[in-house]
N, C-alpha and C positions, 0 to 999 in steps of 0.2 A: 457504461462504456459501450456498452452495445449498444447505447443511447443514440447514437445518430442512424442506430441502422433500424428503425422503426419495429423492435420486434411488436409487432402486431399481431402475433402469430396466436394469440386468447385462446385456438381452438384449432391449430394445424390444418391447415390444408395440402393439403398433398405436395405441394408444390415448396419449398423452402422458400420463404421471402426473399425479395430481390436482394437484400442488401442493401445494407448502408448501414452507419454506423449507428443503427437502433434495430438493425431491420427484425423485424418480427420472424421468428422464426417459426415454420408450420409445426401445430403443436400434435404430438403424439410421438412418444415413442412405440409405441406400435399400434399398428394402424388397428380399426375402430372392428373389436372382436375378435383380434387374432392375440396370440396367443396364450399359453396359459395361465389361468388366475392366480397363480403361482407367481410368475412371474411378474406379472402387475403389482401384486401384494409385498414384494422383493424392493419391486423400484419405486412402492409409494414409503418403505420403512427406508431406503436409501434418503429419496427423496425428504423425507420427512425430519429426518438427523441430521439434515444439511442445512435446511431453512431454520431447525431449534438451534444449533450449532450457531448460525449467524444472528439471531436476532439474541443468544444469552449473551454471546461473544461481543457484539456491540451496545448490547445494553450496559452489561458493564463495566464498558469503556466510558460509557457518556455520564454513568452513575458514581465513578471514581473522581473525572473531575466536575461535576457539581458539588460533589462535596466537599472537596479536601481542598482547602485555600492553594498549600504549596505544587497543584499540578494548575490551577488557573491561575497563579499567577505567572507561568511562563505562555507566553504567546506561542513559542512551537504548538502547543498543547491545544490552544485553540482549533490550531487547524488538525488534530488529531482529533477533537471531538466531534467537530463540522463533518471528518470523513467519516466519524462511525454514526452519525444519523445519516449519512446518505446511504451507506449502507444498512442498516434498520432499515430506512424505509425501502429497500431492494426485498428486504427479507417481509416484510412485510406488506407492502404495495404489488409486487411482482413475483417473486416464486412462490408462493402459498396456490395462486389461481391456476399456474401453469402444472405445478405440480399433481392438482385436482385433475387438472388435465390429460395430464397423461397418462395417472391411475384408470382414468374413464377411457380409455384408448383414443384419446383425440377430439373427444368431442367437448365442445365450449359448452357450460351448465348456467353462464351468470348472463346469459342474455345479450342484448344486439345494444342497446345502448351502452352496457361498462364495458364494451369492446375497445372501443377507440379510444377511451379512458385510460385502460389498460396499458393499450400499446404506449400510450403518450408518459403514462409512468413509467415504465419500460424505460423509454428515450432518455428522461430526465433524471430517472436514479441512477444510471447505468452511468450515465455521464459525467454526475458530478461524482462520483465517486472517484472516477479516472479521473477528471481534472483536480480535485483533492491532491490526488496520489504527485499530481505535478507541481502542485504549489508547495506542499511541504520541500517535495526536491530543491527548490529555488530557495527557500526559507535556511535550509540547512546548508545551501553553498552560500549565500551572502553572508550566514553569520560564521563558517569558516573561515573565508575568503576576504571578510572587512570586519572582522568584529568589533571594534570599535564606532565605527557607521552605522553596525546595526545596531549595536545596543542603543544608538540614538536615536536609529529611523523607523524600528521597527516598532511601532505603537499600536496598541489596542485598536487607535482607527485605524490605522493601514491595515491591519489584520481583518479587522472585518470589511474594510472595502475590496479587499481580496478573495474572504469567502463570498460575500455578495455576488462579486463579478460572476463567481462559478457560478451559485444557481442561478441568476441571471442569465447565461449562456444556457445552461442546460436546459430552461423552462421554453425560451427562444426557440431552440432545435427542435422542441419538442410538442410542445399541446400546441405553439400557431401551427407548425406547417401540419400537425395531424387533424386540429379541427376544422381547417381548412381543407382538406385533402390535398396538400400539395405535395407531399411522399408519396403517392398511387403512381404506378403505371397507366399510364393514357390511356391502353386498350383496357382497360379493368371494366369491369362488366358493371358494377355498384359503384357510388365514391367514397364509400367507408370499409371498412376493417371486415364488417360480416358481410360472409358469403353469403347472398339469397340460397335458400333450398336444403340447406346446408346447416349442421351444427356446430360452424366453423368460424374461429376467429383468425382471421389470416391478413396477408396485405402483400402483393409484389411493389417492392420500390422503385422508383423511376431513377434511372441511372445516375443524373445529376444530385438527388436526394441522397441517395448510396453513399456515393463517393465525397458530397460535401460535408454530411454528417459522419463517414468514416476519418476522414482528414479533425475537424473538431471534434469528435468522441476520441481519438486514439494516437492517429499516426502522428500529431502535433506534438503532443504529450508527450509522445513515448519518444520522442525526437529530443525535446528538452530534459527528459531524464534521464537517455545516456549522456549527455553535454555534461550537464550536472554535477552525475554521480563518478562520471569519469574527473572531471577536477574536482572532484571534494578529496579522490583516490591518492591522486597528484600530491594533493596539497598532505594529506596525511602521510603519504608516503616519505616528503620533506620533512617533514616534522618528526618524523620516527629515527630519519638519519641525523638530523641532527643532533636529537638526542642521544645518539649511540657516536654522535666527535665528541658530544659533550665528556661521556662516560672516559673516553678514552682521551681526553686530554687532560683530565684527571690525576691521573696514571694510578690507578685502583686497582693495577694487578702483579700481587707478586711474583707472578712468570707471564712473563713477555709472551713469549712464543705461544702461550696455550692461549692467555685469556680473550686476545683481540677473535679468537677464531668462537669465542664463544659468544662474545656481545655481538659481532655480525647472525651469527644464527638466530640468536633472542631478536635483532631486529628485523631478519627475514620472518622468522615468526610473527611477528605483528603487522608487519604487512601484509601477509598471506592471510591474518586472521581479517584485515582490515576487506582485502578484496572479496573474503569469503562472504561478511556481509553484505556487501554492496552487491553482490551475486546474488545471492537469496533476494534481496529487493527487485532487481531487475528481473533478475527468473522469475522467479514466479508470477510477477505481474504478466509479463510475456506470453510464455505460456499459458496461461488462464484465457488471454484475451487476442492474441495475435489471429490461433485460427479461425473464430468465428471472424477477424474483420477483414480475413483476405477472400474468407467467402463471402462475406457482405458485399463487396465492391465484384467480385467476379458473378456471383449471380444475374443482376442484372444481363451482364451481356448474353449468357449463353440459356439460360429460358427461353422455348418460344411462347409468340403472343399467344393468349388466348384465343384467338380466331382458329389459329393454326391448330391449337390444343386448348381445350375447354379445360379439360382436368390440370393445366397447368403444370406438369411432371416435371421436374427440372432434367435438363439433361447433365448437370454437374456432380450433382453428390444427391445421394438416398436422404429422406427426410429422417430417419434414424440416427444417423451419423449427424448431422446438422444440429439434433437436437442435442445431442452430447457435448458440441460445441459451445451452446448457446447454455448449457447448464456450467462448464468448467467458465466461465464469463463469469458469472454470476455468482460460484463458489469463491471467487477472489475476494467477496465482501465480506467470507468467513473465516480468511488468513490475514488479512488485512488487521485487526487486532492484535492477533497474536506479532505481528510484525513489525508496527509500530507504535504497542501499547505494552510493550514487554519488558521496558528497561525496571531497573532497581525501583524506581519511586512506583510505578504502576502495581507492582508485584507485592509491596505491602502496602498500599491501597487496598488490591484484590483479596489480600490475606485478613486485612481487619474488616472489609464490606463481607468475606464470606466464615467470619467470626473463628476464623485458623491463626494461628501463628505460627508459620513455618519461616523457615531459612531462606531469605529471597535474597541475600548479598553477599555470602558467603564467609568466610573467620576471616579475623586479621590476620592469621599468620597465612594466607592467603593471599598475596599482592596483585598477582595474576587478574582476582576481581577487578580491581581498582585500575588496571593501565590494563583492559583490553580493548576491544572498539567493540560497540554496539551502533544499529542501525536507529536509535533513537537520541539524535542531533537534537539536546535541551539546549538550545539557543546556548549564550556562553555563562550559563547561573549553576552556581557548582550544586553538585549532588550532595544535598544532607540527609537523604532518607534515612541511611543505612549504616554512615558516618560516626566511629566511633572514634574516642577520644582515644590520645596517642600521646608520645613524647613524641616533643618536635624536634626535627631532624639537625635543625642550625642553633636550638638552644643549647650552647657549650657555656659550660661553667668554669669561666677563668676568675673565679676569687682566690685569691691567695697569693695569684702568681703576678709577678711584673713580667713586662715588655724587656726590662733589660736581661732577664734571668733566664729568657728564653731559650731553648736549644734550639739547632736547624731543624731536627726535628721533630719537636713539637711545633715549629711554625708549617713543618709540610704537612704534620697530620690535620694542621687545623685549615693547611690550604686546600687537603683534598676531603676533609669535611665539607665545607661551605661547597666545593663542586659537587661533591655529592648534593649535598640539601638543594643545590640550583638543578640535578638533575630530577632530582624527586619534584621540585614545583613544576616544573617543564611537564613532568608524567602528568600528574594530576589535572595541570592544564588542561593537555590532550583530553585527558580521560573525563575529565566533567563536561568537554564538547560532545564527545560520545554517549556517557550516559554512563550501564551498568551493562552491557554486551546482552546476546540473547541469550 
C-alpha cells in the first residue's frame, strides 16, 4: 500500500522519499552511529516480533485453507488467502531488509543491484495487499446486497480474474515504472535507487509518480471501502429491525409495557456490535496507512532540489518520524489476519493445524454466538464448523390432537411458535452472512 509511493528507501538517505504511493522511505531510524547499542538492539527485537508476527500470522492463514476443503470451498476465502500471501510476501520480500537496515543505523548491506529490486517489491506487495483489502469489501456487499446474483455470479473464474487484476495492477505501478526510472525526480543525481558515494538505498519521487501511485495504492481503495462498508451497515442495520417487528408482531411478551423496551435494546445492541465491526475494519486499515500516504504525495512538493541541497533534507518531517510511518504501513499485513481470518471456521482450522482443542464457538446455551456480527462475510454458505445438533425450533408435535378439538389457545401458542421459529431462521440467516464475530 505504500506501493505506489516507491519506498525505495533500501538504505535511507537523509532525505524521506518523495512520496508516492510506494515512495521509499529513507532508511534508518537513526541516523548511521548515533545512538545507543541499546537502543538499536530494542528496535531490531521490536522490529524482529513484527515481521515473525506477520509471516506466522499469514502463513497460517494460507495453510488453513490449503488444507481444509470446507474454507476453499467458499470463494470469500479465496480472496482471504490471495491477501494473506501478499502479505507473506511484505513480510518477507520487504521488512526483513529494512529492518537489517535500521539495526545498522541506515546503512544498505545487500548492494546496488537488489536496491531497485527492493523498492519495486516494496510497490508491489504493499499494494496488493490494499487492493485485496478492497476487493473482499466489494465481495461482501454484493453478496449482502444481491445474494441471490451472487450465489450465481460469483464463480471460481470471476474470483480469480479479480485477484489477477490486483497483481496485475500492482506489478504495473511497480517494477515498469522502477526499472525504468520513471518514479525518480528529474534533478536526481543517479537514475536508480543507490546513492553513489553512499551506503544508501534511497529514491525522491517525482510528483506525478507520488500522487498517481498514491491515488491507485490507497486513496481509491479506501474510497470504495467506506462506500461499501457503510451499505453493508445500512443493509444490516435493516435487517436487525426487521427482525426485532418480527419479534414483536408475535406478541411474545407477557407485559407489554416492559418487554418492547427490551427487544429495542437487544436490537440497538446488535447494531452497535455490527458498526463496532465495521470500525475495527476501517480503523485500523486507516490508521496503519493514511499517514504514510499524506506524506507520500506532500513530500514531493516541499523538498528542495538537489542543486539547492545535495543532502536532500526534507524540510517536512524528520527521517525518524517518516520511518515510523512507513513501519505502521506495513504492520497492517500483521492484523490483517487476525481480522479477516478470525471467524468460527478459521479458529478450529487454527486449533487442529496447531494440534489444540480449544473452545472456538462457544456453548449452546450461548445464543449471543450465533446472532452476533463478525467481520468475516462467508459469502451466504451457512456456518457448519461449530454447529451442533439441536431441537428444531418449528418441529411441534401435533399427534394425537385434531383441528377440530383445538382451543384459541393452543392455536395462538402454536401461532407465536411458528413466529418464533420464522424469527430464529431470520437470525441465523443474518448470522451465517456474518460468520462467528471476532
Amino acid at each position: 500500500a505504500r506501493a505506489a509511493a516507491g519506498h525505495a528507501e533500501g538504505g535511507g538517505q537523509r532525505c524521506p522519499p518523495a512520496g508516492g504511493a510506494g515512495a521509499v522511505p529513507p532508511m534508518g531510524i537513526a541516523a548511521p552511529g548515533a545512538g545507543p547499542w541499546v537502543l538499536r538492539a530494542l528496535t531490531g527485537c521490536l522490529l524482529g516480533a513484527l515481521v515473525l508476527s506477520t509471516l506466522l500470522g499469514n502463513a497460517l492463514v494460507c495453510l488453513a485453507i490449503l488444507r481444509f476443503r470446507h474454507l476453499r470451498n467458499k470463494v470469500t476465502n479465496w480472496f482471504v488467502l490471495s491477501l494473506a500471501i501478499s502479505d507473506l510476501c511484505v513480510a518477507l520480500l520487504v521488512m526483513p531488509w529494512k529492518a537489517v537496515t535500521e539495526v545498522a543505523g541506515g546503512s544498505w548491506l545487500f548492494g546496488s543491484h537488489f536496491c531497485d529490486t527492493w523498492v519495486a517489491f516494496d510497490i508491489m506487495c504493499s499494494t496488493a495487499s490494499i487492493l485485496h483489502l478492497c476487493i473482499i469489501s466489494l465481495d461482501r456487499y454484493w453478496a449482502i446486497a444481491s445474494p441471490f446474483r451472487y450465489e450465481r455470479r460469483m464463480t471460481q473464474r470471476l474470483a480469480c480474474a479479480m485477484i489477477a487484476m490486483a497483481w496485475v495492477l500492482s506489478i504495473l505501478i511497480s517494477f515498469i515504472p522502477v526499472q525504468l526510472h520513471w518514479h525518480k525526480a528529474k534533478d536526481s543525481r543517479d537514475p536508480g535507487s543507490w546513492l553513489p558515494g553512499t551506503p544508501r538505498c534511497d529514491v525522491r519521487l517525482n510528483r506525478t509518480y507520488a500522487i498517481t501511485s498514491s491515488l491507485i495504492s490507497f486513496y481509491i481503495p479506501v474510497a470504495i471501502m467506506i462506500i461499501t462498508y457503510t451499505r453493508i451497515y445500512r443493509i444490516a442495520q435493516a435487517q436487525i429491525r426487521r427482525i426485532s417487528t418480527l419479534e414483536r408482531a408475535g406478541g411474545q411478551w407477557p407485559a407489554p409495557g416492559k418487554e418492547p423496551t427490551s427487544s429495542l435494546r437487544r436490537s440497538l445492541h446488535k447494531e452497535t456490535r455490527v458498526l463496532q465491526t465495521l470500525s475495527i475494519i476501517m480503523g485500523v486499515f486507516v490508521c496503519c496507512w493514511l499517514p504514510f500516504f499524506l506524506l507520500n504525495c506532500l513530500l514531493p512538493f516541499c523538498q528542495p532540489s538537489l542543486q539547492e541541497d545535495p543532502e536532500g533534507q526534507s524540510l517536512c518531517i524528520g527521517q525518524t518520524t517518516f520511518n515510523v510511518f512507513v513501519w505502521f504501513g506495513w504492520a497492517n499485513s500483521s492484523v490483517n489476519p487476525v481480522i479477516y481470518a478470525f471467524n468460527a471456521d478459521f479458529r478450529r482450522a487454527f486449533s487442529n493445524l496447531l494440534g489444540c482443542q480449544c473452545c472456538c464457538c462457544g456453548t449452546p446455551e450461548s445464543p449471543v454466538e450465533r446472532v452476533n456480527f463478525s467481520n468475516e462475510l462467508v459469502s451466504y454458505h451457512h456456518d457448519t464448523t461449530c454447529q451442533k445438533e439441536g431441537p428444531v425450533p418449528h418441529a411441534i408435535n401435533l399427534q394425537g390432537e385434531h383441528s377440530s378439538e383445538e382451543s384459541m389457545e393452543k392455536r395462538m401458542i402454536l401461532f407465536r411458535t411458528m413466529i418464533h421459529a420464522e424469527r430464529t431462521a431470520a437470525e441465523k440467516r443474518l448470522s451465517s452472512q456474518w460468520s462467528c464475530s471476532l
